[in-house]
ROSELO-926092 format. One line per 5 residues: their letters; for each residue x, y, z of N, C-alpha, C. Coordinates in nm, 3 decimals, always signed. Layout:
A	X:Y:Z:X:Y:Z:X:Y:Z; ...
REM end
This chain:
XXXXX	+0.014:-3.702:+4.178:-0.123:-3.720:+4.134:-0.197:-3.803:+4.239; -0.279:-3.696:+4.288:-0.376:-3.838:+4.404:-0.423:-3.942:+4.338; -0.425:-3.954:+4.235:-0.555:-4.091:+4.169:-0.424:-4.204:+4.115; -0.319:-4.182:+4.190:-0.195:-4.244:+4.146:-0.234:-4.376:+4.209; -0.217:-4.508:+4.159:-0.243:-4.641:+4.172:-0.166:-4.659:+4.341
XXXXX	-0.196:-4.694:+4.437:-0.116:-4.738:+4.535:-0.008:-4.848:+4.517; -0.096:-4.963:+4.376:+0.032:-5.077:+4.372:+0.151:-4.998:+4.332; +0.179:-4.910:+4.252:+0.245:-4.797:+4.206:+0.383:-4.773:+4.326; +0.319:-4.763:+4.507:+0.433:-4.728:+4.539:+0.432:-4.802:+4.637; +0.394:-4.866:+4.697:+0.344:-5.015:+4.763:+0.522:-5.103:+4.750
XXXXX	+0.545:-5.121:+4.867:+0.654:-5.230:+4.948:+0.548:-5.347:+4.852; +0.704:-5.419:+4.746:+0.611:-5.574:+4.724:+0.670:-5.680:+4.786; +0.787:-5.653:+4.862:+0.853:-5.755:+4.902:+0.819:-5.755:+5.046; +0.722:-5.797:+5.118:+0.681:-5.812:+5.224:+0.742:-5.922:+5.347; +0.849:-5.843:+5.427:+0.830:-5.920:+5.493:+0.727:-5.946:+5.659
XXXXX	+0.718:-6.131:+5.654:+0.557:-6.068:+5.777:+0.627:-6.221:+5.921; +0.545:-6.170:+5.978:+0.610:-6.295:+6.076:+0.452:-6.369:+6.122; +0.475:-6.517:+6.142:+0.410:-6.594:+6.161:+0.327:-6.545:+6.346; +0.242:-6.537:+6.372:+0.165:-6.522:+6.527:+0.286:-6.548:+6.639; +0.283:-6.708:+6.595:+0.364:-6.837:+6.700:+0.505:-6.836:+6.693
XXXXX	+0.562:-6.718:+6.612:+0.705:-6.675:+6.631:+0.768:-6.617:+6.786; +0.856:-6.621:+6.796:+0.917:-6.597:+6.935:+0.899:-6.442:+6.879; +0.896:-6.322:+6.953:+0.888:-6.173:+6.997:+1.056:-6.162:+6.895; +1.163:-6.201:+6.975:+1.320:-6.181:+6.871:+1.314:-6.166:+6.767; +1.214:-6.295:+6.706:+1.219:-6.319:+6.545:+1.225:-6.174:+6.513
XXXXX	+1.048:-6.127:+6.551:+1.027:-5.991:+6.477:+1.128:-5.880:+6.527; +1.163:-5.887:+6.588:+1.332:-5.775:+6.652:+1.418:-5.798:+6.519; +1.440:-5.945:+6.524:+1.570:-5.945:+6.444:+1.516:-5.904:+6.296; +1.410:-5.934:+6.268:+1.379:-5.921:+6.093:+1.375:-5.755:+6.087; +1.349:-5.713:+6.185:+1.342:-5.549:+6.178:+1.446:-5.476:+6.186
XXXXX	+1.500:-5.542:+6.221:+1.702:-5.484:+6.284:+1.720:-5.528:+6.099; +1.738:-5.616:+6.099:+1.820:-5.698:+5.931:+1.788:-5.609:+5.800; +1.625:-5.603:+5.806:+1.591:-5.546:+5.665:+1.538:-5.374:+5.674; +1.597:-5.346:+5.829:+1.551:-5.198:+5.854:+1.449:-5.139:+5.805; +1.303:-5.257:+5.862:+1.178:-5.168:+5.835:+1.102:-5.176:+5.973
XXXXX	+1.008:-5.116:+5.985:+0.948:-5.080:+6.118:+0.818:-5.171:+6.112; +0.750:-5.231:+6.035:+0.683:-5.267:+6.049:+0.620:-5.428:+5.976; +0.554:-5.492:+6.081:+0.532:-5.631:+6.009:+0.397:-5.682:+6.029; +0.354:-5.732:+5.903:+0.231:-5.773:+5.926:+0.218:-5.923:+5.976; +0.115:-5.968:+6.073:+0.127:-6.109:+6.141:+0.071:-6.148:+6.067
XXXXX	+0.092:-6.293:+5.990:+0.022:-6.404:+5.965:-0.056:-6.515:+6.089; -0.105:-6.584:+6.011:-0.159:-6.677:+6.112:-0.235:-6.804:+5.987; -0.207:-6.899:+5.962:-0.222:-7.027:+5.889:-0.244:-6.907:+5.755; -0.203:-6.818:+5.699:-0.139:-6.710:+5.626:-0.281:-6.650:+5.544; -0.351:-6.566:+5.703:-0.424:-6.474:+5.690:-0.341:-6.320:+5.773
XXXXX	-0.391:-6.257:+5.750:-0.338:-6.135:+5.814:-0.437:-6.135:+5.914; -0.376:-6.114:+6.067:-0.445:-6.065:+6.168:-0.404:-5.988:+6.238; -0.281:-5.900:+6.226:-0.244:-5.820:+6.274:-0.144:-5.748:+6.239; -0.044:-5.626:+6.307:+0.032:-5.555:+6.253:+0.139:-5.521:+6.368; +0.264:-5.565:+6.385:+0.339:-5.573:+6.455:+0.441:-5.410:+6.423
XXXXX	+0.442:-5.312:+6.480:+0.573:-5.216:+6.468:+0.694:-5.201:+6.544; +0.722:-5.157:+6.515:+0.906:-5.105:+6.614:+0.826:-5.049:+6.722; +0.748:-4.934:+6.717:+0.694:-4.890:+6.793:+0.632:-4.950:+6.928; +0.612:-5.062:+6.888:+0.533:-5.164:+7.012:+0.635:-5.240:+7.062; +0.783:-5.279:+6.943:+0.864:-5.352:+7.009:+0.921:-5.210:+7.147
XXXXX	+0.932:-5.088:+7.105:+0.984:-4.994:+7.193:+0.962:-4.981:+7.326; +0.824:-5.014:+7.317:+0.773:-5.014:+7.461:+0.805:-5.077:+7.538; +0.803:-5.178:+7.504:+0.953:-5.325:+7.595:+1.043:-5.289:+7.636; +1.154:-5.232:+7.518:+1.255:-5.173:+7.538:+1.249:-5.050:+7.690; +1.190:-4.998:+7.647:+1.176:-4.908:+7.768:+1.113:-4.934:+7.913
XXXXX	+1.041:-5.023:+7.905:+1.028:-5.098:+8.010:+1.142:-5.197:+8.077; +1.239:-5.239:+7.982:+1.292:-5.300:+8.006:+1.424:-5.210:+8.096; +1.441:-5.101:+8.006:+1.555:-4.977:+8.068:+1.542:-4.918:+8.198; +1.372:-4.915:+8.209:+1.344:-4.903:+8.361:+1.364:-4.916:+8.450; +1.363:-5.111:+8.411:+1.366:-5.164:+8.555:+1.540:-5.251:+8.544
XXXXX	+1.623:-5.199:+8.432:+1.765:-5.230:+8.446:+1.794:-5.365:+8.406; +1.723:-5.348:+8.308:+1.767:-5.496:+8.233:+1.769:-5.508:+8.075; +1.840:-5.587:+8.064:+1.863:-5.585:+7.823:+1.761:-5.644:+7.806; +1.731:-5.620:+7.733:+1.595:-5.659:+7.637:+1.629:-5.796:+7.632; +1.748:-5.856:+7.576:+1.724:-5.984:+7.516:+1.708:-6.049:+7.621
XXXXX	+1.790:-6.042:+7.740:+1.832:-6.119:+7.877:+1.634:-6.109:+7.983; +1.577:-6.006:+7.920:+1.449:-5.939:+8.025:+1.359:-6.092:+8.028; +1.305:-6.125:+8.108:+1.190:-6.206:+8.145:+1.085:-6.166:+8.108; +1.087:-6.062:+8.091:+0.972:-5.966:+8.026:+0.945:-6.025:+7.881; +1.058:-5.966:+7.813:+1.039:-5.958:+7.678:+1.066:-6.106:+7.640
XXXXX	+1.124:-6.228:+7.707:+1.135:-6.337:+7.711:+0.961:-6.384:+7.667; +0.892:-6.346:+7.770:+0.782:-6.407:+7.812:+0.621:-6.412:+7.715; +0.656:-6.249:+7.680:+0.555:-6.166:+7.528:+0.560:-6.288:+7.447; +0.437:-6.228:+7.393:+0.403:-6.336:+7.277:+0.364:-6.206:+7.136; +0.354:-6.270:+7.034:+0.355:-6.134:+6.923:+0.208:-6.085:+6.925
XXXXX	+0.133:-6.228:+6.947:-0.034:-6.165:+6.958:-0.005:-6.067:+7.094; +0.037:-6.060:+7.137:-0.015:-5.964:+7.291:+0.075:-5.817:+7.290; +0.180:-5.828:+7.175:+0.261:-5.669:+7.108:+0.145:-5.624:+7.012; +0.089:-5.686:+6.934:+0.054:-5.666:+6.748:-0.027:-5.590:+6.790; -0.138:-5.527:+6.723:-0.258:-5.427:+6.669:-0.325:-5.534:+6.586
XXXXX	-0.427:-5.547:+6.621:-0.504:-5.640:+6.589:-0.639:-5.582:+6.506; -0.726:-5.609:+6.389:-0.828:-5.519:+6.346:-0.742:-5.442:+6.268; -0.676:-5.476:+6.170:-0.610:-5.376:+6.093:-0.686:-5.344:+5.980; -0.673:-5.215:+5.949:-0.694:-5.185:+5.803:-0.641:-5.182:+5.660; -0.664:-5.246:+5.602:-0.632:-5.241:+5.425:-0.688:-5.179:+5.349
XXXXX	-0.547:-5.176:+5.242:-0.641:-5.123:+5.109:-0.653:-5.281:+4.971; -0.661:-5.248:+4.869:-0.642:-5.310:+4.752:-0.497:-5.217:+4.684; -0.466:-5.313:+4.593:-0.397:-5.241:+4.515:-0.484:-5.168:+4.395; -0.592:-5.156:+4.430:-0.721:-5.015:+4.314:-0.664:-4.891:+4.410; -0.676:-4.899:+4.528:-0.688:-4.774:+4.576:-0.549:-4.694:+4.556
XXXXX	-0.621:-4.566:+4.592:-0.531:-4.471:+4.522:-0.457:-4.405:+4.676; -0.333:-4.302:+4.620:-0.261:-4.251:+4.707:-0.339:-4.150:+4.835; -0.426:-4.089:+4.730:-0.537:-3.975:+4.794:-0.633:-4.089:+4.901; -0.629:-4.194:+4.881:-0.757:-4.283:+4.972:-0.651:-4.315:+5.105; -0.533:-4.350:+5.044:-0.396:-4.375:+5.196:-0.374:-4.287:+5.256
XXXXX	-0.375:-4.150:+5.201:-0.333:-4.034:+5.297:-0.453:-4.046:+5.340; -0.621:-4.108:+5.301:-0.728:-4.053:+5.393:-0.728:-4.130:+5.513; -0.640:-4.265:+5.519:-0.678:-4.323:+5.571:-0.555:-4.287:+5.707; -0.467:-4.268:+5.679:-0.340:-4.235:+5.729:-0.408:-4.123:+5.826; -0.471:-3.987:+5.764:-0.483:-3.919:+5.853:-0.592:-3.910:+5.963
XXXXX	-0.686:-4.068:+5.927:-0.756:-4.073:+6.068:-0.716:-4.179:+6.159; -0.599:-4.221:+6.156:-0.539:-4.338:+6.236:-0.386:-4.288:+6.301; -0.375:-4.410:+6.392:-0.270:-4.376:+6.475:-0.136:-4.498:+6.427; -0.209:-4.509:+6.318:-0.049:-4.629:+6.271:-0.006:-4.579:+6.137; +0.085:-4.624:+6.124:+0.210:-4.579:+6.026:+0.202:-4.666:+5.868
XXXXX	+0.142:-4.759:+5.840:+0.143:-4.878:+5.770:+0.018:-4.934:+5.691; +0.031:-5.010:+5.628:-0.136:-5.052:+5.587:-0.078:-5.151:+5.490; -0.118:-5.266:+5.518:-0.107:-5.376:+5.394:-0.193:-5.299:+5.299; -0.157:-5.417:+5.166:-0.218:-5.410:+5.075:-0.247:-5.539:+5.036; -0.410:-5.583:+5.024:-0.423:-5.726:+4.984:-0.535:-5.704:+4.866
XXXXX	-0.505:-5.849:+4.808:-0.539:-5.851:+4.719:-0.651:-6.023:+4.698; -0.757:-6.040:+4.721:-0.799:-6.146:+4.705:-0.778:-6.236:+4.800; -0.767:-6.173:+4.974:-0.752:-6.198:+5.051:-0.601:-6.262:+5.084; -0.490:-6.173:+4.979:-0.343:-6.228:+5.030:-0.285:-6.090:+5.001; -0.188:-6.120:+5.085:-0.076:-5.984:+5.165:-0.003:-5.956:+5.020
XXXXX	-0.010:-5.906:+4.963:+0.076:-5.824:+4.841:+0.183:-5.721:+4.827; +0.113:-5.641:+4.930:+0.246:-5.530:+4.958:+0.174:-5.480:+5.101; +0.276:-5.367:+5.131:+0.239:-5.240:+5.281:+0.288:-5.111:+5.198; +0.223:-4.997:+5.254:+0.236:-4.878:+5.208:+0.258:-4.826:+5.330; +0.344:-4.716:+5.378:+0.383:-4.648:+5.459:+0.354:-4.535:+5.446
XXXXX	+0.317:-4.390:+5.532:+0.336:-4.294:+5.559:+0.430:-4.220:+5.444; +0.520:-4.290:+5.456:+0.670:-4.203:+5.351:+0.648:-4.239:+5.311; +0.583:-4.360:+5.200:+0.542:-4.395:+5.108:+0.457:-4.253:+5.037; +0.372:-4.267:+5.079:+0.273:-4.171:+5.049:+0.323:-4.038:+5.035; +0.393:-3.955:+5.145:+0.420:-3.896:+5.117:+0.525:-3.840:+5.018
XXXXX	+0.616:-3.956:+5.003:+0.719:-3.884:+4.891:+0.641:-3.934:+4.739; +0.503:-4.021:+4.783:+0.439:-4.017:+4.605:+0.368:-3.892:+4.584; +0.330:-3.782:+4.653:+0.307:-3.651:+4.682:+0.404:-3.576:+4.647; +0.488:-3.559:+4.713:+0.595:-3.488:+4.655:+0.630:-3.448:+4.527; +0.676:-3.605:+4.512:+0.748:-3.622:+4.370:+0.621:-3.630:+4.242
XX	+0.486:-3.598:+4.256:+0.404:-3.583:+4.190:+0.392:-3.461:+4.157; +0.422:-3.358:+4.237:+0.402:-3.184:+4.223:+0.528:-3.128:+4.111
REM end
């Protein structure tokens, strides 16, 4: 049902990493709880959106030029503001599944908090959405 509540299928257990975290942190929390994506805090506003995807690019930079990620000067050196996506978009938990796929299909990210009264509540994913589609038919 598109008019299906998003809190409905909405990640509530959020995990997010602080700005002023070392680059690892967000490696390791993503390796541990095998999700791709994290939203940045900052004195615990949301200002950004950290993915695997951005950690990747390191990675491969790093394979380039023949060096491990953890050991790289590179990835030593990053800071999370200078990986993240900054200007992110939200929903509420009002909005519906049909408003995430709208939003999903004019963007190039995978993710979308969900706040509520200006605090991080949940993220909705792509597969989120889509298997609340699915399993709605």
């Amino acid at each position: 049902m598109k008019t299906r509540p998003i809190s409905e299928i909405m990640t509530k257990q959020v995990h997010q990493i602080d700005i002023n975290d070392p680059v690892i942190n967000a490696r390791n929390l993503m390796d541990k709880y095998e999700i791709h994506h994290l939203p940045v805090m900052e004195n615990g506003n949301l200002i950004g959106m950290l993915s695997s995807n951005d950690l990747k690019q390191v990675q491969y930079l790093c394979d380039f030029i023949g060096e491990r990620l953890e050991e790289s000067t590179i990835f030593k050196s990053l800071s999370i503001e200078e990986l993240m996506t900054e200007n992110v978009q939200s929903l509420t938990t009002h909005a519906t599944t049909a408003e995430a796929a709208q939003v999903f299909s004019n963007a190039s990210f995978q993710s979308i908090p969900i706040m509520e009264n200006d605090e991080l509540v949940g993220i909705v994913t792509t597969k989120d959405v889509f298997a609340a589609f699915l399993t709605d038919n």
